[in-house]
N, C-alpha and C positions, 0 to 999 in steps of 0.2 A: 498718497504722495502728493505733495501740491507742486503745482504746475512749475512754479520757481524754481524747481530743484532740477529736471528736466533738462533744460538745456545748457545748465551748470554739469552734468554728466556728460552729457553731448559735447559740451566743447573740451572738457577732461578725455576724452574716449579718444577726440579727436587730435589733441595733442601728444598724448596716447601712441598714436597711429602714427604719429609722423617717427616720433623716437624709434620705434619697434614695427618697422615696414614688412620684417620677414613674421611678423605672428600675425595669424586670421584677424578681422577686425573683430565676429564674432567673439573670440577668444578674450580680446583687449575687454569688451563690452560686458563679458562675465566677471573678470577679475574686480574691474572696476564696482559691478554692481554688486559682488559676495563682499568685496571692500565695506561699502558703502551700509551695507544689511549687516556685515556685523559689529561697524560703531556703533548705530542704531539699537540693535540686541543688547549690545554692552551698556546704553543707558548713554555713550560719551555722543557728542555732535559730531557730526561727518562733518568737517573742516575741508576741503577741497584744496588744501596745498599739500594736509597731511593722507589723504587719500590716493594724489600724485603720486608720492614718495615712496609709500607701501607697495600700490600699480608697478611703480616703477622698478622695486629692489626684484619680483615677484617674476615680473614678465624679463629681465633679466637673469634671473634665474632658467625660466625656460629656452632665454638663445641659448644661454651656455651648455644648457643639458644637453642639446641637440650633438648628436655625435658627429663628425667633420667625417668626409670620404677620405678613403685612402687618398695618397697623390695619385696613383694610376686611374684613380674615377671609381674602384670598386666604390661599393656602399659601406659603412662603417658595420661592426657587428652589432650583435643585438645584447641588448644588456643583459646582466646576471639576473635567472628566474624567469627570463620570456620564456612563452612556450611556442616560440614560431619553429616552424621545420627547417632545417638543416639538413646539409647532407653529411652523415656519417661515415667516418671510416669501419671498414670491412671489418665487421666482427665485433662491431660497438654493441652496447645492450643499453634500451631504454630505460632509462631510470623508471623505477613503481610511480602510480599515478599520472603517469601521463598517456 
């Protein structure tokens, strides 16, 4: 990678960061750099407006995924197929394989 390209992600990453306060910087700094590796792969040039865009539609998809708390503050549920524990009602049967 030559030096050039560097702080052209860095200041991507960093604009990045301001749009999408609530996602890890980490986070921002993968999206952007699987972005960027798979123009590259494709053979197309990482263009740095069109790599923006893509970040951008990508890491809004992740706020939205994120589940809202109930209004009373519970935690939201867990999505279809998690295998986190629950507590069941009296007489439930664990599905096979889990």
């Amino acid at each position: 990678m030559s030096p050039s390209v560097v702080p052209t992600r860095d200041d991507l990453v960093a604009r990045l960061r301001v749009r999408f306060a609530d996602v890890p910087v980490e986070n921002v700094r993968r999206c952007v750099d699987d972005l960027w590796c798979c123009c590259t792969h494709l053979g197309v040039r990482p263009e740095e407006r069109a790599i923006e865009r893509l970040a951008a539609s990508r890491l809004t998809g992740v706020v939205r995924g994120g589940r809202p708390p109930y209004p009373d503050g519970r935690a939201g549920s867990m999505p279809p197929g998690s295998r986190a524990t629950a507590e069941r009602p009296a007489g439930a049967r664990t599905p096979i394989g889990m």
